[in-house]
C-alpha positions in Angstrom: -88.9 86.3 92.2 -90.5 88.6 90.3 -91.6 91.9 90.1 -95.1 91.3 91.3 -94.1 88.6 93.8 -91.6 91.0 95.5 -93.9 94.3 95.3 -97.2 92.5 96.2 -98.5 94.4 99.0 -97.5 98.0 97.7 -99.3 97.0 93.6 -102.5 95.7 96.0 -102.4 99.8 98.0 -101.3 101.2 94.7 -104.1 99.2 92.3 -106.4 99.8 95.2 -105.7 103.4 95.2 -105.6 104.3 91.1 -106.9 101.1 89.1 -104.9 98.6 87.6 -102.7 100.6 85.3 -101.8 103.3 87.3 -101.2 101.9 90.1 -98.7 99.6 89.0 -97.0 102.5 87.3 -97.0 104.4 90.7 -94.8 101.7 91.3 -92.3 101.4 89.0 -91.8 105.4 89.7 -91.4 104.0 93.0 -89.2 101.4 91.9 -87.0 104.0 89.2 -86.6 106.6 92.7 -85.0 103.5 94.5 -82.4 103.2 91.5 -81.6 106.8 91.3 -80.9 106.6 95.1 -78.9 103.7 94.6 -76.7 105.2 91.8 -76.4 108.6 94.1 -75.1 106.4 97.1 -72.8 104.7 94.9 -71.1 108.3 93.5 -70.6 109.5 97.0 -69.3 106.1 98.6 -67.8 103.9 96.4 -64.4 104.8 95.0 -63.2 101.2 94.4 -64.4 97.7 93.2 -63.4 94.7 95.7 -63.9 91.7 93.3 -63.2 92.9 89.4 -65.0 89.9 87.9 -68.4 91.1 88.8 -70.3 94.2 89.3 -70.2 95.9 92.1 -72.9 95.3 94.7 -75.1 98.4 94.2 -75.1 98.3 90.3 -76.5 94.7 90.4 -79.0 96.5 93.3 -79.7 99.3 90.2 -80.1 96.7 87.5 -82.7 94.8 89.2 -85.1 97.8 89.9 -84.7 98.9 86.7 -85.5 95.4 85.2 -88.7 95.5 87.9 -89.7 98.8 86.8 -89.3 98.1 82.8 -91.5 94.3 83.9 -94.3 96.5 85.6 -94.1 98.9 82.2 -94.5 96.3 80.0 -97.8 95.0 81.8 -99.2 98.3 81.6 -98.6 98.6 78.6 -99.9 95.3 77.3 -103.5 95.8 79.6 -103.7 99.1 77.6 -103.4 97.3 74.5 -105.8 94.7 75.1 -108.5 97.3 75.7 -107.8 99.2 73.1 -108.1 96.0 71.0 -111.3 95.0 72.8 -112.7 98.8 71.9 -112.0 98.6 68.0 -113.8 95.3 68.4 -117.3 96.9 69.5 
């Protein structure tokens, strides 16, 4: 699932809110909060790792809002691109 399959219906308030680009950066702030929480919880309540062969639990939570937030980024930063292409054009 992606970033804008799983964050639908707060992009549509956000975009509604502040336009396109903003909006979806409202969200990856949004998104890069949850992480930082995330990572907090972790120093505070986890003090050992139950199955060494993979990450623990949170840290695959933290990686996958940050990989949401950097997808949402990236569109952003493409629609700004593509207008700025479109006024050089005119």
């Amino acid at each position: 699932m992606t970033a804008f399959d799983e964050h639908r219906e707060e992009l549509d308030h956000y975009e509604q809110m502040f336009g396109p680009e903003r909006g979806r950066l409202a969200v990856s702030l949004d998104r890069l909060t949850n992480a930082l929480v995330l990572v907090g919880q972790h120093a505070v309540y986890c003090h050992s790792q139950r199955n060494p062969a993979q990450p623990a639990l949170d840290i695959r939570l933290i990686n996958q809002e940050l990989a949401h937030a950097k997808e949402l980024i990236q569109s952003v930063m493409e629609e700004l691109r593509k207008r700025r292409e479109e006024i050089q054009q005119a």
